[in-house]
C-alpha positions as CSV (number, residue, x, y, z in Angstrom):
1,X,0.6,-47.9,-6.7
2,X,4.1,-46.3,-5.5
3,X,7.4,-46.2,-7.6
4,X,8.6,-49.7,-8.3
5,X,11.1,-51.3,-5.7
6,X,9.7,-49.3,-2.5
7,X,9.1,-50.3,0.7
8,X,6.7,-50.2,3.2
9,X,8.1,-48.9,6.2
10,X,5.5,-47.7,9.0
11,X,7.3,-45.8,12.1
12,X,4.2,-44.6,14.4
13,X,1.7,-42.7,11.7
14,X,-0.6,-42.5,14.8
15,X,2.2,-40.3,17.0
16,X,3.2,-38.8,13.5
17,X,-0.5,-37.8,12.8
18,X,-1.1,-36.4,15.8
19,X,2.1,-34.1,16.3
20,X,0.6,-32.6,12.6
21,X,-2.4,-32.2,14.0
22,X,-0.7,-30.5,16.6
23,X,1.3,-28.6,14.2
24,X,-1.6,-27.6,12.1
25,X,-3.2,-26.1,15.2
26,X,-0.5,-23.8,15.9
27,X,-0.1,-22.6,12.5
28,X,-3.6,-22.4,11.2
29,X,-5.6,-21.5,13.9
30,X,-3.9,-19.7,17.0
31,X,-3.9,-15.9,17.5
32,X,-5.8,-15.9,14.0
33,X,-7.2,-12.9,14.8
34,X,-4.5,-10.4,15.6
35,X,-3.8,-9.4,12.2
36,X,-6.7,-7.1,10.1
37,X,-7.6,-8.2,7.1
38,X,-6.3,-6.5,4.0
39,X,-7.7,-5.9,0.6
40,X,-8.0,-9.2,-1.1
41,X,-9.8,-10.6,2.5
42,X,-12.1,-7.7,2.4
43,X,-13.3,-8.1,-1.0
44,X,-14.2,-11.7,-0.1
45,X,-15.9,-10.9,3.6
46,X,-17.7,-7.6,2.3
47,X,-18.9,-10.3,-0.6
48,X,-19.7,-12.6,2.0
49,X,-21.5,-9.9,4.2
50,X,-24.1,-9.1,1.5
51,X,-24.8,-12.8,0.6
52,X,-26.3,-12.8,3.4
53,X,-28.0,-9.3,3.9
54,X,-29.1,-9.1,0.7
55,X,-29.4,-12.9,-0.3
56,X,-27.4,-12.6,-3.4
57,X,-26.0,-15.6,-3.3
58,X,-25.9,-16.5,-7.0
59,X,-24.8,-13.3,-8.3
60,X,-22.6,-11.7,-5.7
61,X,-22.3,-8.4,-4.9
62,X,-19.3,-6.4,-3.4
63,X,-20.5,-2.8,-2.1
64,X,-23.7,-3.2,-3.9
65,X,-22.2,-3.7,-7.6
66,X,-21.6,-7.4,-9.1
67,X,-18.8,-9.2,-7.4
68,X,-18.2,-11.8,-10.9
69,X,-14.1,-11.9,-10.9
70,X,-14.2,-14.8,-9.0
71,X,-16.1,-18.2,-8.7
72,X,-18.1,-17.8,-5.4
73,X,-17.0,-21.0,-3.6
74,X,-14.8,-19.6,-0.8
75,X,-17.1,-16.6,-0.8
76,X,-20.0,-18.8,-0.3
77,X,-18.0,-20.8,2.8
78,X,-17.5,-17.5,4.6
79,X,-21.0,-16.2,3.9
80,X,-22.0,-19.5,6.0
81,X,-19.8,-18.6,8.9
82,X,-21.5,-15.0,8.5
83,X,-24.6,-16.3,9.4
84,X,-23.3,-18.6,12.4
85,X,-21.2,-15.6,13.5
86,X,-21.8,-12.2,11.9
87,X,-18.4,-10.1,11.6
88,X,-16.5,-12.6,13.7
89,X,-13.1,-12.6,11.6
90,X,-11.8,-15.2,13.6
91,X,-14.3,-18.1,12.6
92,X,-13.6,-16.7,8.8
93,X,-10.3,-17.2,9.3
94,X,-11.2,-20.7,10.8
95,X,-13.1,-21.9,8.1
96,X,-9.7,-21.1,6.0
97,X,-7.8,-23.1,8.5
98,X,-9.7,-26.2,8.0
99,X,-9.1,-26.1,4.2
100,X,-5.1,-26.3,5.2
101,X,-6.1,-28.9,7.2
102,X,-7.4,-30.8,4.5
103,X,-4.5,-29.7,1.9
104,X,-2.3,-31.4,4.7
105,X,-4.1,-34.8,4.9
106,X,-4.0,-35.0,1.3
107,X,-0.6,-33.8,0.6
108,X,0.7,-36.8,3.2
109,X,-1.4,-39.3,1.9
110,X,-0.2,-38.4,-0.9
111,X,3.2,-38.8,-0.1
112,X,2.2,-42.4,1.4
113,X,1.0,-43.7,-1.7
114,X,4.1,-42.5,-3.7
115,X,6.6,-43.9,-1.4
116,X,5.0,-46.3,1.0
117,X,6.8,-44.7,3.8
118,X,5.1,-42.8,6.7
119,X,7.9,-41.2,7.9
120,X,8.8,-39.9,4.6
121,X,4.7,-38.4,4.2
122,X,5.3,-37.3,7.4
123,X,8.7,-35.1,7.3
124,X,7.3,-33.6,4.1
125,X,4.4,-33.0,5.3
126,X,5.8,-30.9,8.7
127,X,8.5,-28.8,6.1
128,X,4.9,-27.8,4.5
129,X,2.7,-26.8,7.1
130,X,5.5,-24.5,8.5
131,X,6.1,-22.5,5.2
132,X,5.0,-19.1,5.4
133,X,2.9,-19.2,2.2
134,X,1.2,-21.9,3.6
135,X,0.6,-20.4,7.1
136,X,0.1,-17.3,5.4
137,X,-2.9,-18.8,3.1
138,X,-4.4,-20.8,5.5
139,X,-4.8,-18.1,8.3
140,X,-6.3,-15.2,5.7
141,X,-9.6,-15.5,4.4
142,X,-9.1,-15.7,1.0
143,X,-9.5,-17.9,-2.1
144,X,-5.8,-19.4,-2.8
145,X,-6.5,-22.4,0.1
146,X,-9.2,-23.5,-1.0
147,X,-8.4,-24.1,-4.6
148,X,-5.2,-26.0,-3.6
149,X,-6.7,-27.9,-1.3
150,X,-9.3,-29.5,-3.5
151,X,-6.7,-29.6,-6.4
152,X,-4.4,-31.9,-4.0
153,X,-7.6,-34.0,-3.4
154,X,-8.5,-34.2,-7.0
155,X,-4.0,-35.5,-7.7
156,X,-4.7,-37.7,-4.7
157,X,-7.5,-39.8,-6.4
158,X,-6.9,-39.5,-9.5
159,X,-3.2,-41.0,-8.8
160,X,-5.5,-43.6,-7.2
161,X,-7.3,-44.1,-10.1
162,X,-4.9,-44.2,-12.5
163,X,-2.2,-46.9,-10.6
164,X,-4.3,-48.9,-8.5
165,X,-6.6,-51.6,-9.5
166,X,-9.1,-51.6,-6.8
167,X,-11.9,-48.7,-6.9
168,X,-11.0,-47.1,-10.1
169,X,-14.6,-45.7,-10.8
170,X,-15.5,-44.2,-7.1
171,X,-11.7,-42.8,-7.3
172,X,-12.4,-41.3,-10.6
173,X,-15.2,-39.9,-10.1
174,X,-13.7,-38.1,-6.5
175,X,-11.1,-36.6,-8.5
176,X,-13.5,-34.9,-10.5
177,X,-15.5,-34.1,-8.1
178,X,-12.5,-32.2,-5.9
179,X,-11.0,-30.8,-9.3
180,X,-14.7,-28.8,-10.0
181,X,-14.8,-27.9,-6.3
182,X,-10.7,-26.4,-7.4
183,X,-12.3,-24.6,-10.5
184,X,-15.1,-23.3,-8.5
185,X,-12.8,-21.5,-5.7
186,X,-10.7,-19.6,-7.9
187,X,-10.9,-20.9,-11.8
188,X,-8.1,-22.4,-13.9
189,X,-5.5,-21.0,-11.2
190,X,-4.9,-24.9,-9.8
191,X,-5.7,-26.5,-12.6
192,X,-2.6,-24.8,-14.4
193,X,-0.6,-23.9,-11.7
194,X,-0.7,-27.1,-10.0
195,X,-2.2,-30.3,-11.8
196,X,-0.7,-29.4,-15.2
197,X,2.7,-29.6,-14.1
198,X,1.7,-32.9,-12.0
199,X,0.1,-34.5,-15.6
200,X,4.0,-33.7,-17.2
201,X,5.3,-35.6,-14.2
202,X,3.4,-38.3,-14.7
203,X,3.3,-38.5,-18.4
204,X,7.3,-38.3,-18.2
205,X,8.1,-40.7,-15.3
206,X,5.6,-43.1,-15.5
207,X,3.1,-43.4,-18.1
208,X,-0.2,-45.3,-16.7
209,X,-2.1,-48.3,-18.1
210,X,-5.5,-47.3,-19.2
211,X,-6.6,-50.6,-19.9
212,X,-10.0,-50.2,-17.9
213,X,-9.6,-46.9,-16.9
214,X,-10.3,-44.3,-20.4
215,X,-14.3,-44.6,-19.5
216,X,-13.7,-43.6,-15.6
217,X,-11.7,-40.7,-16.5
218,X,-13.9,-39.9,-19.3
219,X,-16.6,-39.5,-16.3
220,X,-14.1,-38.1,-14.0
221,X,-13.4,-35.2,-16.9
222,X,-17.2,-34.4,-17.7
223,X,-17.8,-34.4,-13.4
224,X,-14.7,-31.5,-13.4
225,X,-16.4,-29.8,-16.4
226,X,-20.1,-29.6,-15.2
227,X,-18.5,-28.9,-11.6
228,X,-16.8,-26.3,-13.1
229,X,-18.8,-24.4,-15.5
230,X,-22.5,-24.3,-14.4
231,X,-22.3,-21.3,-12.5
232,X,-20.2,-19.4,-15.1
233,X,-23.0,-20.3,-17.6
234,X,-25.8,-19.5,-15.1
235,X,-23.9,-16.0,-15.4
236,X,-23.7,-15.5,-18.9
237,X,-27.4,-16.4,-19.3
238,X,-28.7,-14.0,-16.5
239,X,-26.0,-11.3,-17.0
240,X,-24.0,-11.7,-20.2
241,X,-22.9,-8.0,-20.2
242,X,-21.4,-8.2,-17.1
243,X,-20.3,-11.4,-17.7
244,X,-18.3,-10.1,-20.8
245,X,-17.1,-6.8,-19.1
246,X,-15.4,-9.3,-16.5
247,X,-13.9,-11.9,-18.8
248,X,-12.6,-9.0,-20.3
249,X,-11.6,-7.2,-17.6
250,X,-9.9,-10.3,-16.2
251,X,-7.8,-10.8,-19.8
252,X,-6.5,-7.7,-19.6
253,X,-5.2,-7.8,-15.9
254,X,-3.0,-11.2,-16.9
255,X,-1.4,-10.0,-19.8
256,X,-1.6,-6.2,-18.5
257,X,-1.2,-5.9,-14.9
258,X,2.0,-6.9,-12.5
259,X,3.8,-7.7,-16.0
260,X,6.9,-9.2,-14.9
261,X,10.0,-10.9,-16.5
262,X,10.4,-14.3,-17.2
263,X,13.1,-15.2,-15.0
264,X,11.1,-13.1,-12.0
265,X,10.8,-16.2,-10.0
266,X,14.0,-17.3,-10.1
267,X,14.1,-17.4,-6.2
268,X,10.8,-19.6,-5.7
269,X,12.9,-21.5,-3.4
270,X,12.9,-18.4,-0.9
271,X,9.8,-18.6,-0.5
272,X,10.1,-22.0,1.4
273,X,11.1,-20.3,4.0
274,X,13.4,-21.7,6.7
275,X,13.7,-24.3,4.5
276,X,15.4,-22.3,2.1
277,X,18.8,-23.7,2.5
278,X,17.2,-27.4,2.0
279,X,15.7,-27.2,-1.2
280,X,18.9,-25.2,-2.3
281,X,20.4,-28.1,-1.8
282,X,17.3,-30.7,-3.0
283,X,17.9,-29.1,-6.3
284,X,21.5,-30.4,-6.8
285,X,20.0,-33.3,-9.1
286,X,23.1,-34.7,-10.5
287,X,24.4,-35.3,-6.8
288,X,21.2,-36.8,-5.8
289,X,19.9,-39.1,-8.2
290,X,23.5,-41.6,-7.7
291,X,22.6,-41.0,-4.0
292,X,18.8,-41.8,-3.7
293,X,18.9,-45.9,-4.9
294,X,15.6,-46.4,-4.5
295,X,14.4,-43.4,-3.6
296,X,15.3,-42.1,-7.2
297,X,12.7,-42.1,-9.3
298,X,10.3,-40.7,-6.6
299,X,13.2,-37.8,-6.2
300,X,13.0,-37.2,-9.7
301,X,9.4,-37.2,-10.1
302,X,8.9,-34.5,-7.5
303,X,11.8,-32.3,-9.0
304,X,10.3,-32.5,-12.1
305,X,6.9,-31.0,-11.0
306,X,8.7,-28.5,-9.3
307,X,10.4,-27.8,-12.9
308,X,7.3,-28.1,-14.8
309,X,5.2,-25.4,-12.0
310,X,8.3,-22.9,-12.7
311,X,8.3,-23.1,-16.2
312,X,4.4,-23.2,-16.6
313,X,4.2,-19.9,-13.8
314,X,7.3,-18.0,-15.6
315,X,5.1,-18.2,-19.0
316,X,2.6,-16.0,-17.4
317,X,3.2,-12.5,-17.9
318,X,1.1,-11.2,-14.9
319,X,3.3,-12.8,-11.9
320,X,2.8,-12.3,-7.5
321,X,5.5,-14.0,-5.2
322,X,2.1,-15.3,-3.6
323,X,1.4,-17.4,-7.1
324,X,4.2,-19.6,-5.9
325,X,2.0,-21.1,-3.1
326,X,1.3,-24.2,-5.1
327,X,5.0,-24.5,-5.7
328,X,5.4,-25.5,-2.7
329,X,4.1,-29.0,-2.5
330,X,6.7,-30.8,-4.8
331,X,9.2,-28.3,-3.2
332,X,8.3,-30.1,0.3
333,X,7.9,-33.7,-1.6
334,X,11.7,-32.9,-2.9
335,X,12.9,-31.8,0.1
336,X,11.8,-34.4,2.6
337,X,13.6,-37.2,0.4
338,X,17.1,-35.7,1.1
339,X,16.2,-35.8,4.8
340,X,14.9,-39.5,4.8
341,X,18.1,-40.5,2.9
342,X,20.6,-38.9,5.8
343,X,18.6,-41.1,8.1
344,X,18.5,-44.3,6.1
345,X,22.3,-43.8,5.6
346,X,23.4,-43.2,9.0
347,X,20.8,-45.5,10.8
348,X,20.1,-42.5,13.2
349,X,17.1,-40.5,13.5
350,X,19.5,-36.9,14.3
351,X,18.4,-35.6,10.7
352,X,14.6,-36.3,11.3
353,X,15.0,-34.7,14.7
354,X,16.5,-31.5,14.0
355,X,13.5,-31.1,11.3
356,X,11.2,-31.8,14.5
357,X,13.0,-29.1,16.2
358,X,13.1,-26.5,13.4
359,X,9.4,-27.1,13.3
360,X,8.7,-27.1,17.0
361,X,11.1,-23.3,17.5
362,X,8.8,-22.0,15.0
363,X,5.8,-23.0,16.2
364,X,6.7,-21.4,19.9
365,X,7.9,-18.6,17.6
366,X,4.6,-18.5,16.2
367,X,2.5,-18.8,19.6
368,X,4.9,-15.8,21.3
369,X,5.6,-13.5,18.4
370,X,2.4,-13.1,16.7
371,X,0.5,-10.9,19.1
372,X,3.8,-8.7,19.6
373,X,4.6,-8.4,16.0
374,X,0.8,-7.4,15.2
375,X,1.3,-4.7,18.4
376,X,4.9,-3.7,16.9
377,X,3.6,-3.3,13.1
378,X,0.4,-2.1,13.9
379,X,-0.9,1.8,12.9
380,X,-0.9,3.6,16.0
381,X,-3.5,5.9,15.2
382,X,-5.7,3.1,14.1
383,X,-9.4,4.1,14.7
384,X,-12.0,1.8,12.8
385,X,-15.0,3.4,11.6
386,X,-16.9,0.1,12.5
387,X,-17.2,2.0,15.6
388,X,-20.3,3.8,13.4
389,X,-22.2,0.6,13.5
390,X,-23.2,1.2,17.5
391,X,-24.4,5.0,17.2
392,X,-28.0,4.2,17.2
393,X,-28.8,7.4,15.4
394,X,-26.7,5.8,12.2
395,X,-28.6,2.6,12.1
396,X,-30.6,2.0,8.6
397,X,-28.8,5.3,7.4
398,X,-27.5,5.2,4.1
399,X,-24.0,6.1,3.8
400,X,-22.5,7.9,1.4
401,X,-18.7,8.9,-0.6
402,X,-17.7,11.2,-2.7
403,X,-18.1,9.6,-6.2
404,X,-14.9,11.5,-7.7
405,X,-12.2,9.6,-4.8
406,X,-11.4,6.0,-4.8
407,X,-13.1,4.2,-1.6
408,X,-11.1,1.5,-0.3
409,X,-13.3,-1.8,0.4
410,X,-11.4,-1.7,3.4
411,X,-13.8,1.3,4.7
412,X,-17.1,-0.6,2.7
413,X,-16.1,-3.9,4.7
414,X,-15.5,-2.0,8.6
415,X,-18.3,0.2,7.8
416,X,-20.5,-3.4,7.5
417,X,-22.8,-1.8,5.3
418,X,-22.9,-0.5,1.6
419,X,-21.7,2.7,0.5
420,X,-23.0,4.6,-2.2
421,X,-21.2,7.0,-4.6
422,X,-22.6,10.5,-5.0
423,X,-21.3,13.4,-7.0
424,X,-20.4,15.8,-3.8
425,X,-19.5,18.7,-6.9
426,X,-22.7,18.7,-8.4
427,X,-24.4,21.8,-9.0
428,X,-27.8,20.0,-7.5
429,X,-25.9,18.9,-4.2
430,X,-28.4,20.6,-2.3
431,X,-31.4,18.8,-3.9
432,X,-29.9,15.2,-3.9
433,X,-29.1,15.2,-0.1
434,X,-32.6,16.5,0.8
435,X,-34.2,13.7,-1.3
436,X,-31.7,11.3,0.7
437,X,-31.8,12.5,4.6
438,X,-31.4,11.3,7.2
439,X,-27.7,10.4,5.2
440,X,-24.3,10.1,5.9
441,X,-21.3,12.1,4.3
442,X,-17.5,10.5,4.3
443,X,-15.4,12.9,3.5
444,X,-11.4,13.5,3.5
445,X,-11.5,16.8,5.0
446,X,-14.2,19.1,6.9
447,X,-17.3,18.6,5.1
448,X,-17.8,22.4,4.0
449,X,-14.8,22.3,2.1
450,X,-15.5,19.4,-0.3
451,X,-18.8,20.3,-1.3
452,X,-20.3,23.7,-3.1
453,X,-21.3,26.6,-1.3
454,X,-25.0,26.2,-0.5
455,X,-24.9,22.7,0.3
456,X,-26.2,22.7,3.5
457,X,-29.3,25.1,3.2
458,X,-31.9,23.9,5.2
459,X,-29.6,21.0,6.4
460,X,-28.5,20.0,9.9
461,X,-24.8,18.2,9.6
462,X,-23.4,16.1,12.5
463,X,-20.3,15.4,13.0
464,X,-19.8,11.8,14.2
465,X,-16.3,11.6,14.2
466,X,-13.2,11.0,12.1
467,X,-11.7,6.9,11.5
468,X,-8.7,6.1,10.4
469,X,-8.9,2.3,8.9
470,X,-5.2,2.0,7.9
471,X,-3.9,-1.3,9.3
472,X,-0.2,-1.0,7.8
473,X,2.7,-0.9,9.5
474,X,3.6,2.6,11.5
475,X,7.2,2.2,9.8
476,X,5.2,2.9,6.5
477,X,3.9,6.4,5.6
478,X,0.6,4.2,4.4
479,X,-0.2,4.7,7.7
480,X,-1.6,8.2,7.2
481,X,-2.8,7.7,3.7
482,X,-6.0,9.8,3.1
483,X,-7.5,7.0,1.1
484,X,-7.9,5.4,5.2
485,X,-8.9,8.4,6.9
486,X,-12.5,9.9,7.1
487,X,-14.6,12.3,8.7
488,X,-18.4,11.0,9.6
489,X,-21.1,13.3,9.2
490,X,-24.5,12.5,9.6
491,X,-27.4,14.9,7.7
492,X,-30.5,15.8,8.5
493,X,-33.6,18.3,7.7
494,X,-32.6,21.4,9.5
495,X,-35.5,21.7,12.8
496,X,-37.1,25.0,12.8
497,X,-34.2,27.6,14.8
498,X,-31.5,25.0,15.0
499,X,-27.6,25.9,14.4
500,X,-25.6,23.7,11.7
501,X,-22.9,21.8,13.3
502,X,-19.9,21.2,10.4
């Protein structure tokens, strides 16, 4: 059921739906590839990669130690397109894609049901498939998509559920369904960040009649529960140590790590992007709600689940600009109504068109730009050491780093194979590589200088070559950052009257 007093007003949802479509393409899918991953991608494809090596698919690992911080959902999506297409970042990124597609049909069918009006789902649904977060999200292959995109199933049928007379049970019973599926791609994060602040809506706007309905959403809440927790329990059962070291570890980092200010995300409505001046001016609530006649009460419940997400997200102490992703659905569902009401009032369509326009520029933008700006930005002395995974005399060779230097997963993930710490300043170093060979050294500088004289007795070292895996910007001094660059030496017995090479 929509807002009292609304109309149906259809103009072309077929046209509408497929210029998305269209849309949705261009910013999900094209020139996917050109950027490299960075670290929160890696973690998840290096997870992915040895889910399917090692088949650790209930307890996932990440560089051969347990990969627990997160529910394995998204990791298990791109350990699928791993084994259709090994190391191919562009059907990862794909797979990512297709979760902002389905955030998008949800979000406008959403808006349908609030407002009965198609072009009103459909504006708000173009101003939110060209903001950056969005694009950004939904071309990396990550966890934050996924978990919004099920959450905005799990509002869409449970608003179904909870207003509409017809189908309450099966409706129910999808919300739950797409509110574990939320849970199981990245926790609580949507739960709080996103459906909380929708319940306040509700609750304050427009209070439902559960006459008939407490038993389905009784069912719906039990589905999100067992959804939602069997794999956490399955952990604590088979590895309740680790378990506890990550809940722990996980605590800490929200009330420990990125602690920022409350009022830190005053500017949420930057990150709308282009649309920045619009919302600026969606937010001018007094002005609006003498303006909106019917289109009020649907005004105000979208402004208020913007309010409620800012308030709920500025309570957290830990806070990311990138945390404001789910923002920006009711951002887009306040927006769009200022747009439908300078059409409505002038009789014209000039308003809806220049949104068309904004969002066809930056989707040219989009199609031209990306490839240059990932050329521009690039490192220029960017040399991958996934380059070691076609030297024949490397394959099935364990690799090795010095256990007292932080290895990037970066290297782990390009590398596409597990690296192992080892103690390079042990007074045994001699004995441990002999019991390893053939092996692999990484090390920041010439191999004879990191380890203790006498290393190499009775060892042949080869030097492969030396990778640098930095993929920031050559305007940034992170470009040469050690933590990126190693050397590649491969060790072996020494053969009777041969001459070490490093």
């Amino acid at each position: 059921m929509s807002f009292d007093g609304l109309r149906l007003q259809a103009t072309g949802p077929r046209r509408a739906v497929l210029l998305l479509a269209l849309l949705c393409f261009v910013a999900f899918f094209v020139n996917n590839g050109f950027l490299r991953p960075d670290i929160m991608e890696t973690r998840n494809l290096e997870t992915a990669r040895e889910m399917v090596e090692g088949g650790n698919w209930l307890v996932p690992r990440m560089n051969g130690e347990y990969r627990l911080e997160k529910p394995p959902l998204p990791t298990w999506i791109a350990a699928a397109a791993q084994a259709v297409a090994p190391d191919n970042l562009e059907v990862q990124r794909t797979m990512s894609g297709l979760a902002g597609c389905m955030l998008v049909v949800f979000f406008y069918l959403f808006a349908v049901k609030i407002t009965r009006r198609d072009d009103y789902a459909f504006i708000a649904s173009l101003m939110l498939i060209t903001c950056y977060q969005i694009i950004l999200q939904a071309r990396t292959a990550t966890w934050d998509i996924y978990c919004h995109a099920f959450m905005m199933g799990g509002i869409y049928f449970l608003w179904r559920g909870l207003y509409e007379e017809s189908r309450i049970w099966r409706n129910m019973m999808l919300a739950g369904i797409m509110t574990g599926l939320s849970f199981m791609s990245k926790g609580p994060v949507s739960l709080y960040a996103l459906l909380l602040p929708w319940i306040i809506a509700v609750v304050v706007m427009r209070r439902p009649c559960m006459k008939g309905r407490k038993l389905p959403l009784m069912v719906m809440i039990v589905l999100t529960v067992a959804i939602s927790s069997w794999w956490y329990v399955l952990i604590l059962t088979l590895h309740p140590e680790a378990a506890q070291y990550v809940i722990h570890k996980e605590t800490g980092s929200w009330q420990n790590h990125n602690v920022r200010p409350w009022f830190y995300y005053w500017r949420f409505f930057v990150e709308t992007g282009i649309w920045t001046p619009l919302m600026l001016l969606a937010l001018a609530f007094p002005v609006w709600r003498k303006k909106l006649g019917l289109l009020r009460s649907p005004y105000t419940f979208a402004l208020l689940w913007t309010a409620a997400q800012l308030v709920l997200l500025s309570l957290m102490p830990e806070k990311k600009m990138r945390y404001l992703l789910p923002m920006m659905m009711p951002c887009c569902y306040t927006m769009a109504f200022i747009i439908i009401y300078w059409c409505d009032k002038s009789h014209k369509k000039a308003a809806r068109k220049a949104v068309v326009g904004i969002a066809a520029v930056f989707a040219v933008a989009e199609l031209v730009a990306m490839p240059v700006v990932a050329k521009t930005f690039s490192n220029p002395d960017y040399h991958s050491i996934s380059a070691t995974k076609e030297m024949a005399e490397l394959k099935g060779v364990p690799f090795y780093s010095n256990a007292g230097e932080q290895l990037r997963i970066e290297i782990v993930y390009a590398a596409g194979r597990v690296i192992r710490p080892l103690d390079y300043s042990s007074k045994n170093i001699n004995e441990e590589l002999r019991k390893r060979m053939p092996c692999v050294l990484l090390s920041h500088k010439n191999l004879a200088e990191e380890l203790p004289e006498g290393a190499f007795e009775n060892i042949d070292t080869v030097f492969c070559g030396k990778y640098n895996n930095s993929n920031r910007s050559r305007f940034s001094k992170h470009g040469s950052d050690d933590n990126f660059i190693y050397n590649v030496t491969l060790l072996k017995p020494k053969a009777n009257g041969s001459k070490q090479n490093q």
